[in-house]
Structure formats: C-alpha cells, structure tokens
mmJSON file of the N, C-alpha and C atoms, coordinates in Angstrom:
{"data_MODEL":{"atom_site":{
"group_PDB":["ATOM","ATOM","ATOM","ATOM","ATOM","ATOM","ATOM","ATOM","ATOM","ATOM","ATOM","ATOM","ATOM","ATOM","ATOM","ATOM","ATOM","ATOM","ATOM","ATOM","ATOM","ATOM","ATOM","ATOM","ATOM","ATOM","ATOM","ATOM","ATOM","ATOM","ATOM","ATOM","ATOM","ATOM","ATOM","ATOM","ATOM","ATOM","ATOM","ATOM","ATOM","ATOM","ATOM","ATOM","ATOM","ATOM","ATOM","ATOM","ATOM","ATOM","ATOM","ATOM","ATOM","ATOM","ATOM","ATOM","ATOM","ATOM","ATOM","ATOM","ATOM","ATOM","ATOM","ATOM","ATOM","ATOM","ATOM","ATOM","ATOM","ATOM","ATOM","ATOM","ATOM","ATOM","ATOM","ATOM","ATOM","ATOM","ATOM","ATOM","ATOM","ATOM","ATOM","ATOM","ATOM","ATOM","ATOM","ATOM","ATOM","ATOM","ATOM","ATOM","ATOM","ATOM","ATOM","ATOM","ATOM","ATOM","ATOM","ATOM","ATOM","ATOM","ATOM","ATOM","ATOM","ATOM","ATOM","ATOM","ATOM","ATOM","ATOM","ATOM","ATOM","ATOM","ATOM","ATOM","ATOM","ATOM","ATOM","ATOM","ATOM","ATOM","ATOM","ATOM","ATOM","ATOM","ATOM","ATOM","ATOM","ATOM","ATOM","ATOM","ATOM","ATOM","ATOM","ATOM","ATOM","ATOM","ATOM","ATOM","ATOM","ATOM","ATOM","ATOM","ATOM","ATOM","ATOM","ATOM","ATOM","ATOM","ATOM","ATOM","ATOM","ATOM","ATOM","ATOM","ATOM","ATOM","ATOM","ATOM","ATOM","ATOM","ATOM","ATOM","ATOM","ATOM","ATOM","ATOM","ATOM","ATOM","ATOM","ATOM","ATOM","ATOM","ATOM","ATOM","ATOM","ATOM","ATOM","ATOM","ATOM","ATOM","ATOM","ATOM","ATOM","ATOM","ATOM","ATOM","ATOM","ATOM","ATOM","ATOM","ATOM","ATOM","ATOM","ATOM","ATOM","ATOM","ATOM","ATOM","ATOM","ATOM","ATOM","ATOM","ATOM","ATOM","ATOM","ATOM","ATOM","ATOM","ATOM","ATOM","ATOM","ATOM","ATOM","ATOM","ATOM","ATOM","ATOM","ATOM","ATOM","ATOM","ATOM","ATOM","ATOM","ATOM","ATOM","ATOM","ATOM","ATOM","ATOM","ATOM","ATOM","ATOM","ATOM","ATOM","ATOM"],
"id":[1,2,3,4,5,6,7,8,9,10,11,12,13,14,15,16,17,18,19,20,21,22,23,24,25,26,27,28,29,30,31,32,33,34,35,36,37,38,39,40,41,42,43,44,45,46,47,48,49,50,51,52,53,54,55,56,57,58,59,60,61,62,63,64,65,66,67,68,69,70,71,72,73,74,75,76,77,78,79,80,81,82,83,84,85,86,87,88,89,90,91,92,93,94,95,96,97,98,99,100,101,102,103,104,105,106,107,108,109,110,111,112,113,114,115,116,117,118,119,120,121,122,123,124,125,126,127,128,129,130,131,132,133,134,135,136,137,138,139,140,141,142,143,144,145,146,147,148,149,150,151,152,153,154,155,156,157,158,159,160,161,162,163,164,165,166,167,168,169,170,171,172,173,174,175,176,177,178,179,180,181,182,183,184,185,186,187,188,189,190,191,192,193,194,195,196,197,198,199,200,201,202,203,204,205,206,207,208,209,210,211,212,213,214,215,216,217,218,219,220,221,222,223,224,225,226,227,228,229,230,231,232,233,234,235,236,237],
"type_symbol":["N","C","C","N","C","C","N","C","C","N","C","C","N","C","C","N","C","C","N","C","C","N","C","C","N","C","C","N","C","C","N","C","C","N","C","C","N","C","C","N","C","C","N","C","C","N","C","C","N","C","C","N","C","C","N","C","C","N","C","C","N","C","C","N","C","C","N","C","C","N","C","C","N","C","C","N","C","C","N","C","C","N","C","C","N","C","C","N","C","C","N","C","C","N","C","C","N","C","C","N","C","C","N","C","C","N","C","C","N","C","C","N","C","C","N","C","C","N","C","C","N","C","C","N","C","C","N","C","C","N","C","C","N","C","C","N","C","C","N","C","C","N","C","C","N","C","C","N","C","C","N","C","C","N","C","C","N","C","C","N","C","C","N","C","C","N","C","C","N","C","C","N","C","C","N","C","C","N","C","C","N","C","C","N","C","C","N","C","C","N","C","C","N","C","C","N","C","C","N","C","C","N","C","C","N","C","C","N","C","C","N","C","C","N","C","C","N","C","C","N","C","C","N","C","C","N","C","C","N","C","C","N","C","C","N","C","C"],
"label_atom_id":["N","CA","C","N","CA","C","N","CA","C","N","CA","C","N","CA","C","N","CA","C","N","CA","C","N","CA","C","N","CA","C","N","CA","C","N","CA","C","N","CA","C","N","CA","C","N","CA","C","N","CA","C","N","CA","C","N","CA","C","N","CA","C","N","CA","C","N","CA","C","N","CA","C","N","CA","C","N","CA","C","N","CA","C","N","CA","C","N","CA","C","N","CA","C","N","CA","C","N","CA","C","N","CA","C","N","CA","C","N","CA","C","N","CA","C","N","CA","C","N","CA","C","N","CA","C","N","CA","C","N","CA","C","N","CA","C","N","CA","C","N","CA","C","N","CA","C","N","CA","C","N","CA","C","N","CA","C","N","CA","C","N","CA","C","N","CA","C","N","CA","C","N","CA","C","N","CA","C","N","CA","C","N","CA","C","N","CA","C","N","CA","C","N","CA","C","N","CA","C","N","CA","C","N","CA","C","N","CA","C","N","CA","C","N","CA","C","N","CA","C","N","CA","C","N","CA","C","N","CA","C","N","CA","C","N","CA","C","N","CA","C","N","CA","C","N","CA","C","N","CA","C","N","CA","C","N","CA","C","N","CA","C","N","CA","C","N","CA","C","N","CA","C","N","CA","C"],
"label_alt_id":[null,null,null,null,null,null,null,null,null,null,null,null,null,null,null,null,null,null,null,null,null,null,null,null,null,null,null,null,null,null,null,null,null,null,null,null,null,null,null,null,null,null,null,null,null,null,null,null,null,null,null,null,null,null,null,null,null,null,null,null,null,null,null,null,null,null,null,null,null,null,null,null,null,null,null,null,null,null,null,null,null,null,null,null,null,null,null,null,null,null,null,null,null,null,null,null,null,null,null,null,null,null,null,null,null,null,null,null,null,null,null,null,null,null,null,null,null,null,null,null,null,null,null,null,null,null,null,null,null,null,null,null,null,null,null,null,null,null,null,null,null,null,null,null,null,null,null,null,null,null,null,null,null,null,null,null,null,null,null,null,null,null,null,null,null,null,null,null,null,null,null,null,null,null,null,null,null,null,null,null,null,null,null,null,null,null,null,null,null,null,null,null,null,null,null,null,null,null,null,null,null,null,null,null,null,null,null,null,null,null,null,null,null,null,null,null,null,null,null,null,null,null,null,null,null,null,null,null,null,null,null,null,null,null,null,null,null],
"label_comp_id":["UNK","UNK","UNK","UNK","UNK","UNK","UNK","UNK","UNK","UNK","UNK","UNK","UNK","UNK","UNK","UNK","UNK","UNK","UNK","UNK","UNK","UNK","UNK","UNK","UNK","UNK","UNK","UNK","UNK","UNK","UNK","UNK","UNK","UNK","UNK","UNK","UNK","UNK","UNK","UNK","UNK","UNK","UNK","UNK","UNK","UNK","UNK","UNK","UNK","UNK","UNK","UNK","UNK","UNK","UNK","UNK","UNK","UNK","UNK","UNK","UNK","UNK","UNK","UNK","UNK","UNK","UNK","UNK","UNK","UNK","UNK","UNK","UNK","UNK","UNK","UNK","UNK","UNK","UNK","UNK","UNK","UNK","UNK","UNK","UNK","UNK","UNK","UNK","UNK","UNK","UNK","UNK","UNK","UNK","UNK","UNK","UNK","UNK","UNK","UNK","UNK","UNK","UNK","UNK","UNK","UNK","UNK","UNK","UNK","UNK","UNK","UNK","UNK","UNK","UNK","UNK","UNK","UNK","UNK","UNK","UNK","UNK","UNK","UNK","UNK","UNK","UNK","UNK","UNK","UNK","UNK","UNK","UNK","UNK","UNK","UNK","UNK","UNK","UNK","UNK","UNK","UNK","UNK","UNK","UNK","UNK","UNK","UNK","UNK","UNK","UNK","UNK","UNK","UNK","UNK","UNK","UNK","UNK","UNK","UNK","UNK","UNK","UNK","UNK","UNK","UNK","UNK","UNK","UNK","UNK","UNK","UNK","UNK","UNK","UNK","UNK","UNK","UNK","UNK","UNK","UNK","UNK","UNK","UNK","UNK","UNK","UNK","UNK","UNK","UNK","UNK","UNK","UNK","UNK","UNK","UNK","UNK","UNK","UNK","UNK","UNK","UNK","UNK","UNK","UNK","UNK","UNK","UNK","UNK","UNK","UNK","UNK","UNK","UNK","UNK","UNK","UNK","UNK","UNK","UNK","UNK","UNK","UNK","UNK","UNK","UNK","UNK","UNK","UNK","UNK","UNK","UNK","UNK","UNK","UNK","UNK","UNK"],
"label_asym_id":["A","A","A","A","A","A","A","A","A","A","A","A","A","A","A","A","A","A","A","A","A","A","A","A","A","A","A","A","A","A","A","A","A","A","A","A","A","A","A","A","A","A","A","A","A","A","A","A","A","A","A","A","A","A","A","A","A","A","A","A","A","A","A","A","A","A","A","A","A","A","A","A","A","A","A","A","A","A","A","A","A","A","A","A","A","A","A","A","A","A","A","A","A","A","A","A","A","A","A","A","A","A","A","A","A","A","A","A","A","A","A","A","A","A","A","A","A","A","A","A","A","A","A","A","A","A","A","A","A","A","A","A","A","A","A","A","A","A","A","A","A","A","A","A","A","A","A","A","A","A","A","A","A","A","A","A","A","A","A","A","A","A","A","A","A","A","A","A","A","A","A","A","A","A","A","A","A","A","A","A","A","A","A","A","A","A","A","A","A","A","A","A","A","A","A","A","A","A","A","A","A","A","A","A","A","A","A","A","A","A","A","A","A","A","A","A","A","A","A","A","A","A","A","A","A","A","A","A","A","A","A","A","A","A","A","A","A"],
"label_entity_id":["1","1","1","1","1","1","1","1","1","1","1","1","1","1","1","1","1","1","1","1","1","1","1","1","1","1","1","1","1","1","1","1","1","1","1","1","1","1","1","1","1","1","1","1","1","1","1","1","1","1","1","1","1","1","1","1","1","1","1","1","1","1","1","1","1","1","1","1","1","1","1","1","1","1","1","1","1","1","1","1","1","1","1","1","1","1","1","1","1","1","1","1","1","1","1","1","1","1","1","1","1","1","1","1","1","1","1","1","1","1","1","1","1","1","1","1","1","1","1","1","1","1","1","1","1","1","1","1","1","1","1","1","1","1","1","1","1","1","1","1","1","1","1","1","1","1","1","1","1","1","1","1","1","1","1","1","1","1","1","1","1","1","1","1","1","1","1","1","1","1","1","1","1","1","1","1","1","1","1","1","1","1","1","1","1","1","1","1","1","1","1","1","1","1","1","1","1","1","1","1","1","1","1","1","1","1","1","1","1","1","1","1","1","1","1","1","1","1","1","1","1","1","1","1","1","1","1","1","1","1","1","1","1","1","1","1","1"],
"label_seq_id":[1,1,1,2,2,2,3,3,3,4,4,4,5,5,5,6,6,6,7,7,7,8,8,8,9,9,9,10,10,10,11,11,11,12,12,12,13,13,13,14,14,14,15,15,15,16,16,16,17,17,17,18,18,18,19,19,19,20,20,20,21,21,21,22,22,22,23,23,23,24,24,24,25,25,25,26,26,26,27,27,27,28,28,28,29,29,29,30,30,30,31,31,31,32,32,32,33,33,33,34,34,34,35,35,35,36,36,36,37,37,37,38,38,38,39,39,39,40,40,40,41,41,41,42,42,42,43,43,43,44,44,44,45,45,45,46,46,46,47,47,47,48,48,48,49,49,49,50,50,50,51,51,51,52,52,52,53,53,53,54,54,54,55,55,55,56,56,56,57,57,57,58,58,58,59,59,59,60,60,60,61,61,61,62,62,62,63,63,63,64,64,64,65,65,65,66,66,66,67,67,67,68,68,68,69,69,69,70,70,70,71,71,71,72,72,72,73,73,73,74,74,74,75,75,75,76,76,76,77,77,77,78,78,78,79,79,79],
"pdbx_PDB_ins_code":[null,null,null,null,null,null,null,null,null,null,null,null,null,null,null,null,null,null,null,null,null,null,null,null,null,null,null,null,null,null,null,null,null,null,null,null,null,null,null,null,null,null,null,null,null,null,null,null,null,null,null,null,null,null,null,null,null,null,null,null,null,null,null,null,null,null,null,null,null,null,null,null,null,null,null,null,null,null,null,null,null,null,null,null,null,null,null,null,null,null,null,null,null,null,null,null,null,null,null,null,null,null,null,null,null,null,null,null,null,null,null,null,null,null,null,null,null,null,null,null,null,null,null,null,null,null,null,null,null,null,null,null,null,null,null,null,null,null,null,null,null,null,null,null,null,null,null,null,null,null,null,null,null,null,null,null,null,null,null,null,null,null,null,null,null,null,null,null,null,null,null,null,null,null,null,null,null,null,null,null,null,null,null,null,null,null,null,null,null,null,null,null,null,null,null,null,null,null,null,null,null,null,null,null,null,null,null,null,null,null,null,null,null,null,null,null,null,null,null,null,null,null,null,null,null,null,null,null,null,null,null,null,null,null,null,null,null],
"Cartn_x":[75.586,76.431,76.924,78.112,78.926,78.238,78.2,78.054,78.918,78.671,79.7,80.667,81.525,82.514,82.171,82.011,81.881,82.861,84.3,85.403,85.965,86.435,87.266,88.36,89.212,90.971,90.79,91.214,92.051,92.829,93.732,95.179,95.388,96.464,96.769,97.482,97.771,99.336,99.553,100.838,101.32,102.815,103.207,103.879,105.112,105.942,107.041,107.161,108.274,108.128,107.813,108.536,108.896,107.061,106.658,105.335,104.546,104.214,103.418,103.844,104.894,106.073,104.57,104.992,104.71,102.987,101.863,100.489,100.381,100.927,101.159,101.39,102.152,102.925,101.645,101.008,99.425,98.78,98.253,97.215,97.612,98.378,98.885,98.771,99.442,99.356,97.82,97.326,95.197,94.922,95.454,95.029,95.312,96.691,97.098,96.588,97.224,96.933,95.564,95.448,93.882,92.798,93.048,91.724,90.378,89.525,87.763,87.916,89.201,89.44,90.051,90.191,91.044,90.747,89.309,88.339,87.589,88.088,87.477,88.274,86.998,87.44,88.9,89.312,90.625,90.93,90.78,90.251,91.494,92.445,93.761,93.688,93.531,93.624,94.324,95.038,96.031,95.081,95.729,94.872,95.734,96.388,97.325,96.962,96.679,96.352,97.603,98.589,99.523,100.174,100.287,101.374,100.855,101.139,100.531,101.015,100.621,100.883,101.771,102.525,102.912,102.16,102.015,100.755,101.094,102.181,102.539,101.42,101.526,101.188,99.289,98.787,97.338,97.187,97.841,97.886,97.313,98.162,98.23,97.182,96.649,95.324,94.179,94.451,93.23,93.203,94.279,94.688,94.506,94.56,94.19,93.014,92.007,90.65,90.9,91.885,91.534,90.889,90.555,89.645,90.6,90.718,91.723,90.982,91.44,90.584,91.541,91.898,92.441,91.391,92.0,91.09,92.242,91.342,92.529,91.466,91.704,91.343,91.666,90.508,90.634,90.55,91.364,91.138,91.948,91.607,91.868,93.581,94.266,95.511,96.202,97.675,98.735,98.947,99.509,100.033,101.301],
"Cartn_y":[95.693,96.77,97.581,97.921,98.83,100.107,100.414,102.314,102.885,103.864,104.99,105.281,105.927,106.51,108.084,108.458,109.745,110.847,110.044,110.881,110.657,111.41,111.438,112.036,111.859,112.177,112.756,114.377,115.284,115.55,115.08,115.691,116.404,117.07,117.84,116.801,116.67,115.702,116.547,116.766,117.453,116.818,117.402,116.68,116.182,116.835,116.329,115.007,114.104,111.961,112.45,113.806,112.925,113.029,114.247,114.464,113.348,112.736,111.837,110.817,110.475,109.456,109.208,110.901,111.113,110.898,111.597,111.019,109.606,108.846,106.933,106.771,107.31,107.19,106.883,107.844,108.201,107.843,107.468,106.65,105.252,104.872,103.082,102.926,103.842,104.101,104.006,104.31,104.738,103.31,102.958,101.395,100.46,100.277,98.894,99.583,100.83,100.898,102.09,102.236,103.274,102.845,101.531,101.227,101.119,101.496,101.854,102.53,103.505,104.044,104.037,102.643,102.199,102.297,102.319,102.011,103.358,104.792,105.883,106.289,106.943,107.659,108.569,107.945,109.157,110.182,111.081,112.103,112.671,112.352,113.171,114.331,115.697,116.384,117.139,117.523,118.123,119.543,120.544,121.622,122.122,121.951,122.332,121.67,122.115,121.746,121.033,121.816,121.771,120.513,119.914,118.857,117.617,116.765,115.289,114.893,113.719,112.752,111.062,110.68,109.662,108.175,107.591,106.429,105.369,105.454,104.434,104.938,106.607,106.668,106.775,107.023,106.387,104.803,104.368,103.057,102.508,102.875,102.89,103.349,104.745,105.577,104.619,103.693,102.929,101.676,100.994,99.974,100.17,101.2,101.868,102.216,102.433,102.612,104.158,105.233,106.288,106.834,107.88,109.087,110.144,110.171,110.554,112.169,113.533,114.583,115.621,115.362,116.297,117.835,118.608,119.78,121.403,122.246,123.376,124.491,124.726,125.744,127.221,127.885,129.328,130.233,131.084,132.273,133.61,134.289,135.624,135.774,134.734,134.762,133.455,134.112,132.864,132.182,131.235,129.988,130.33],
"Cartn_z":[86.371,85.878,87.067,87.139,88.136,88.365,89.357,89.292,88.75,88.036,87.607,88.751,88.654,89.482,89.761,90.644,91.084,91.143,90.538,90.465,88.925,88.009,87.248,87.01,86.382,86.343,84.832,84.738,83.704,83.858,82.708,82.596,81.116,80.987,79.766,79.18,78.308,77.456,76.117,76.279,75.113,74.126,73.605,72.385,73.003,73.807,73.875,75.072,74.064,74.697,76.066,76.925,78.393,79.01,78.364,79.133,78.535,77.293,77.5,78.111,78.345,79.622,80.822,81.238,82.304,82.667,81.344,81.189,81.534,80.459,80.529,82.035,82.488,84.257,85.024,84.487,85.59,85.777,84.445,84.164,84.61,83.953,84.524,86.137,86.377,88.595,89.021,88.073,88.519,88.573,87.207,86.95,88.116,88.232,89.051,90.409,90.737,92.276,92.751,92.096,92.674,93.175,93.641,94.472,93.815,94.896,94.542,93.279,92.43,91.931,90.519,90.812,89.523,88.048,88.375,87.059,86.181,87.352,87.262,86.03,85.197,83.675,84.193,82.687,82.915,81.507,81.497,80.424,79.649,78.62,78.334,77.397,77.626,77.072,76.462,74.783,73.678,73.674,74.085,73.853,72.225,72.192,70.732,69.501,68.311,67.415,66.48,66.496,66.141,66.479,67.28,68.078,67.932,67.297,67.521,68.418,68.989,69.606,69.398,69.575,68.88,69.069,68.083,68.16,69.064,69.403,70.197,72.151,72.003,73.051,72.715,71.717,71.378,71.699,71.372,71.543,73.091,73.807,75.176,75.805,75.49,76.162,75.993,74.651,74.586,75.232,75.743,76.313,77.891,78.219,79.322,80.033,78.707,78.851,79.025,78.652,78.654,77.34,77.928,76.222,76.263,75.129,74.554,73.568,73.878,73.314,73.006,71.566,70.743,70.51,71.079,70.257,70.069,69.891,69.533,69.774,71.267,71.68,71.065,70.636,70.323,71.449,72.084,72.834,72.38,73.065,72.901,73.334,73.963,74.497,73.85,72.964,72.61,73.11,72.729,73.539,74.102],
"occupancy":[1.0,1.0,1.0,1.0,1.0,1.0,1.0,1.0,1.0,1.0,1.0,1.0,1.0,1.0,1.0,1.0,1.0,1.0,1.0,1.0,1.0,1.0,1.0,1.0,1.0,1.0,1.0,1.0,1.0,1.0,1.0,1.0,1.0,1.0,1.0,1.0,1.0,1.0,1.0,1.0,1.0,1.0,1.0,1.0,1.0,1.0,1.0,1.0,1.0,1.0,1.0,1.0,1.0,1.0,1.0,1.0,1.0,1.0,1.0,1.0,1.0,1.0,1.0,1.0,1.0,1.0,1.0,1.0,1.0,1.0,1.0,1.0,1.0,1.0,1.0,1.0,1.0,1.0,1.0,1.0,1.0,1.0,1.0,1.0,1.0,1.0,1.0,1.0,1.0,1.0,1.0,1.0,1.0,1.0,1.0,1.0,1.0,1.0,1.0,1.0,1.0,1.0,1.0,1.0,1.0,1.0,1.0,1.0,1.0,1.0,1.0,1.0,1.0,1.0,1.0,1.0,1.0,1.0,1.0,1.0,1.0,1.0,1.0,1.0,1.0,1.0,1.0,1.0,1.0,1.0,1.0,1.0,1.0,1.0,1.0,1.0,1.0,1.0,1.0,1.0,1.0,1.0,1.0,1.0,1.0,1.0,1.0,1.0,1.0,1.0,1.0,1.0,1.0,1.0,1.0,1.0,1.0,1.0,1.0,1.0,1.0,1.0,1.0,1.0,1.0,1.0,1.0,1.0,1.0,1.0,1.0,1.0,1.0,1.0,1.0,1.0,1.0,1.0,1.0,1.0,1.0,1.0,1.0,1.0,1.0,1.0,1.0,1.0,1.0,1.0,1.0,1.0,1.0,1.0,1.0,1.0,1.0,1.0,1.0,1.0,1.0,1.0,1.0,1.0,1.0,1.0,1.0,1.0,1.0,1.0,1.0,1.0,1.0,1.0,1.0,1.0,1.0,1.0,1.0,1.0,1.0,1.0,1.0,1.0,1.0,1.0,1.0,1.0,1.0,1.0,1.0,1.0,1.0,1.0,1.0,1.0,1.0],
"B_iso_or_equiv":[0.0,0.0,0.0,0.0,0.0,0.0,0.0,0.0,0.0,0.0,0.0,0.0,0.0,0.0,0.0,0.0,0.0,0.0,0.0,0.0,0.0,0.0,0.0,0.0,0.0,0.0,0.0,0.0,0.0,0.0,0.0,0.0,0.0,0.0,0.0,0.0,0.0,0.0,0.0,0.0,0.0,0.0,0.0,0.0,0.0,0.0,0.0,0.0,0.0,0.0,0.0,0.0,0.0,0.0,0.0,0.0,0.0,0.0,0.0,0.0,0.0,0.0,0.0,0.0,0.0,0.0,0.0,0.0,0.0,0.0,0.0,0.0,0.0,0.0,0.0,0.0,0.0,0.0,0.0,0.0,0.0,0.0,0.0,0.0,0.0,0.0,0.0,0.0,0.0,0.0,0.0,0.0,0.0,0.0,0.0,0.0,0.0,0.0,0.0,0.0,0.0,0.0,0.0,0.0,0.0,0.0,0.0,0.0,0.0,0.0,0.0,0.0,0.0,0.0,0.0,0.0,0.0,0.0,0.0,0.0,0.0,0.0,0.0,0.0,0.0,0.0,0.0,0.0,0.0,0.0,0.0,0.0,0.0,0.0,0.0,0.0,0.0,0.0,0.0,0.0,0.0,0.0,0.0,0.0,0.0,0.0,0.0,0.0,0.0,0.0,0.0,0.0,0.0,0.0,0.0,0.0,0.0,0.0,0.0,0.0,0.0,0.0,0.0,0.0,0.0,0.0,0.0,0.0,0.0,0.0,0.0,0.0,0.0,0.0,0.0,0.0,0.0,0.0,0.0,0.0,0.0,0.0,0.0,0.0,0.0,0.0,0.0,0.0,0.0,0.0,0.0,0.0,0.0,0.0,0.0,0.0,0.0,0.0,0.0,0.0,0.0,0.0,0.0,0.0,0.0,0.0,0.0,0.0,0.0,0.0,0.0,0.0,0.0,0.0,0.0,0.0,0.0,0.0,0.0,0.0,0.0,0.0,0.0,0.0,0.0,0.0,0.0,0.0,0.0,0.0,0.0,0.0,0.0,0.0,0.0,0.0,0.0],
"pdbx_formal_charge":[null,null,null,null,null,null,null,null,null,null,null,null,null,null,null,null,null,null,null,null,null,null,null,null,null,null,null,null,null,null,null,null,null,null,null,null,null,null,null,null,null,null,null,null,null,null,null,null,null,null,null,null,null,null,null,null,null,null,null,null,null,null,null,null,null,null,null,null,null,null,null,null,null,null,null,null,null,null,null,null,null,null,null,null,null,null,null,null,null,null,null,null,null,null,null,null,null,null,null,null,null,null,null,null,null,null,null,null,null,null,null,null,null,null,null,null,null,null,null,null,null,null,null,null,null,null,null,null,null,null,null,null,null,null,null,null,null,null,null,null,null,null,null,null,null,null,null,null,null,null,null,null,null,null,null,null,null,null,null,null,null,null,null,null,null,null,null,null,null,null,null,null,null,null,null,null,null,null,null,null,null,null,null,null,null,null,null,null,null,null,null,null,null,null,null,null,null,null,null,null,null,null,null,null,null,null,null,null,null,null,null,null,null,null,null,null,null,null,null,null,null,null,null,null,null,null,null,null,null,null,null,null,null,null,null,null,null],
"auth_seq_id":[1,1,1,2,2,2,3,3,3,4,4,4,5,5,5,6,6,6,7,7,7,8,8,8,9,9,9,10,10,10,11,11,11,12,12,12,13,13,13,14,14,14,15,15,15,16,16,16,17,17,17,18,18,18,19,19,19,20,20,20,21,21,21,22,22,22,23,23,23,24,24,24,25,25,25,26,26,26,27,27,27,28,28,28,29,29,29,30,30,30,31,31,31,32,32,32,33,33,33,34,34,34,35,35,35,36,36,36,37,37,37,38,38,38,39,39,39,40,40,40,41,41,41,42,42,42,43,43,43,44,44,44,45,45,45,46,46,46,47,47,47,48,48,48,49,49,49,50,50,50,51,51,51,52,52,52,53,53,53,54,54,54,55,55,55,56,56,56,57,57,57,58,58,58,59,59,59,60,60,60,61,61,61,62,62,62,63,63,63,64,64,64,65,65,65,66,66,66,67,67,67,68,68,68,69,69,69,70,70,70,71,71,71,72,72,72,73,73,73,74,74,74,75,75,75,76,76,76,77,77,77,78,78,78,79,79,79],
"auth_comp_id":["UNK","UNK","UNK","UNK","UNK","UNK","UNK","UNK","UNK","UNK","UNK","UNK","UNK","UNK","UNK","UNK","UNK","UNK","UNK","UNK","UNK","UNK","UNK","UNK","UNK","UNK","UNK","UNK","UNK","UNK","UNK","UNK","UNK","UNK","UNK","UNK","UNK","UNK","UNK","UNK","UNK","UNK","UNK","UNK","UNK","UNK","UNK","UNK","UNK","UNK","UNK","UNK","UNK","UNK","UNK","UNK","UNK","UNK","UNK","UNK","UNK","UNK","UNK","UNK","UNK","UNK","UNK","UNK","UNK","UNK","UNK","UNK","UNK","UNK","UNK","UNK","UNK","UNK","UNK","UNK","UNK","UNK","UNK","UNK","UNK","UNK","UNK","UNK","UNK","UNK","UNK","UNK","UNK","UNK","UNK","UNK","UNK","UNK","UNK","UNK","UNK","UNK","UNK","UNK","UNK","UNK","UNK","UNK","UNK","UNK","UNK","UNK","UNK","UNK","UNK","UNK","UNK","UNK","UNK","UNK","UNK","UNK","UNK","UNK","UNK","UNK","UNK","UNK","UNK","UNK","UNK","UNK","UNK","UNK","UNK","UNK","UNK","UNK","UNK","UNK","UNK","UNK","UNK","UNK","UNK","UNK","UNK","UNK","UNK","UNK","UNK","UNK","UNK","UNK","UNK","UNK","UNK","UNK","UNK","UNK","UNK","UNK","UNK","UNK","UNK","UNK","UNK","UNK","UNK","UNK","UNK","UNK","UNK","UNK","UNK","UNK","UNK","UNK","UNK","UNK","UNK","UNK","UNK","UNK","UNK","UNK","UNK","UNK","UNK","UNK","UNK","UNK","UNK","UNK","UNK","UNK","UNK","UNK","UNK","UNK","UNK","UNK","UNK","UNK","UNK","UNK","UNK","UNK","UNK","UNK","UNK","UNK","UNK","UNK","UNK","UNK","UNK","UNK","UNK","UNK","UNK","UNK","UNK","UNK","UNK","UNK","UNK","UNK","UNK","UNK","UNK","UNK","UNK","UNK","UNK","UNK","UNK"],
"auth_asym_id":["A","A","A","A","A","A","A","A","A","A","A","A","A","A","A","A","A","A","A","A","A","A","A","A","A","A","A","A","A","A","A","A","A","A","A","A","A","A","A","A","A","A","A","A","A","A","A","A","A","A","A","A","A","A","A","A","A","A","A","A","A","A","A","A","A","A","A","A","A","A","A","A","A","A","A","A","A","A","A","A","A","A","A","A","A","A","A","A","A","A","A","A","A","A","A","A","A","A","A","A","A","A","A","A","A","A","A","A","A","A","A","A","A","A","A","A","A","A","A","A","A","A","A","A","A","A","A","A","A","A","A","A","A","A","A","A","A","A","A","A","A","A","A","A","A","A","A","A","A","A","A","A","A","A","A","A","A","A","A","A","A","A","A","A","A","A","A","A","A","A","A","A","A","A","A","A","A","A","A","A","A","A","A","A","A","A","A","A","A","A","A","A","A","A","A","A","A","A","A","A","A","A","A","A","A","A","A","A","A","A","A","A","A","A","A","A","A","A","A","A","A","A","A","A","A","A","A","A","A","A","A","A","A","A","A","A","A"],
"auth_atom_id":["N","CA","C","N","CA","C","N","CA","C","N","CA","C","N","CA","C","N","CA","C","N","CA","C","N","CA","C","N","CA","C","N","CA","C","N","CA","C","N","CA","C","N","CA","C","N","CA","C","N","CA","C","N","CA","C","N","CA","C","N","CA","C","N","CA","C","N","CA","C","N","CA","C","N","CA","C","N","CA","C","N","CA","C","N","CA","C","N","CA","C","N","CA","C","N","CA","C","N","CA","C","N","CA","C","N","CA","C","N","CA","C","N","CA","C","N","CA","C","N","CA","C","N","CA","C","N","CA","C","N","CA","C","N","CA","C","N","CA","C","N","CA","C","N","CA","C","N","CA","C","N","CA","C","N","CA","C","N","CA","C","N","CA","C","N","CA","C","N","CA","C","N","CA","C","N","CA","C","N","CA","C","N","CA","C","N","CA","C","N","CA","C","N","CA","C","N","CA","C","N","CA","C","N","CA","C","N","CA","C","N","CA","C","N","CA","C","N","CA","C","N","CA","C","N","CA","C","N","CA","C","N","CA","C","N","CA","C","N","CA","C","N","CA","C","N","CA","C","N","CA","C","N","CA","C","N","CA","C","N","CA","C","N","CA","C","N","CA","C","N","CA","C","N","CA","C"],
"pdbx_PDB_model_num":[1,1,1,1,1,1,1,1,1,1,1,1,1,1,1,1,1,1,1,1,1,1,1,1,1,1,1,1,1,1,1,1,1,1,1,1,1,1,1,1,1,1,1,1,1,1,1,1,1,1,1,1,1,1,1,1,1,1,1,1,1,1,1,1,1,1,1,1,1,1,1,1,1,1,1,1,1,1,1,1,1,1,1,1,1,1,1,1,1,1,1,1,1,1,1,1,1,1,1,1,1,1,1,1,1,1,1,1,1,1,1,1,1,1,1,1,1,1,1,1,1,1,1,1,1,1,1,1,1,1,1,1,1,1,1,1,1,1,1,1,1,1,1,1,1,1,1,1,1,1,1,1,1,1,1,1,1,1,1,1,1,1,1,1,1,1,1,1,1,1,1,1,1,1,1,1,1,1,1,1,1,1,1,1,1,1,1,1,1,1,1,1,1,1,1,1,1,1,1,1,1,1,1,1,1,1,1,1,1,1,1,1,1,1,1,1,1,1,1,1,1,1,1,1,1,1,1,1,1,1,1,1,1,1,1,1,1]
}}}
C-alpha cells in the first residue's frame, strides 16, 4: 500500500459553468501532471446551500478521485 500524501489540494467550487470549468481544470492538471503529486487528495468545497452543482460536474469529481463536500455554512456574516 502507498503512503498517504502529505499534501492535499482545497478548492471552493461554486454554481456558476465557468468556475466549475475552472475546479475540473485543476484537478485534471493534479492528475496528468503533478508528479509525486498526482495522486494527492483533492478536496472540492460548495459552501452555499443554495447552488447545486451540475451532475455532469459530480460525475467528473468522482472520475477524478476527488471528494466532493456540499455543506452550508452558518455564520454571523451574509454571503
């Protein structure tokens, strides 16, 4: 079994196509070219409750081997 990776990758992804474009962009780049690195968790985080995601780009996070973490942060400050 591999060692874990000592580094992991968070990003935000939110509703509108170009930014999850741009998540998919990232992650795929980690994949083919990241080296020692390629394999390191990559974490996508929806802080909005409100906003789905389109399945095409679920699709992908899992094809990717990313985790994928819908949640809906409560704070004291609007969005």
């Amino acid at each position: 079994m591999p060692d874990a990776s000592p580094v992991a990758f968070v990003t935000v992804v939110e509703s509108p196509a170009a930014m999850q474009s741009q998540v998919l962009l990232l992650a795929e780049s980690l994949r083919r070219w990241g080296g020692g690195l390629a394999d390191a968790p990559i974490t996508c985080v929806s802080p909005r409750f409100q906003f789905p995601l389109r399945q095409s780009t679920l699709r992908r996070f899992e094809h990717l081997n990313s985790t994928y973490a819908h949640t809906n942060i409560h704070g004291p400050h609007g969005w």
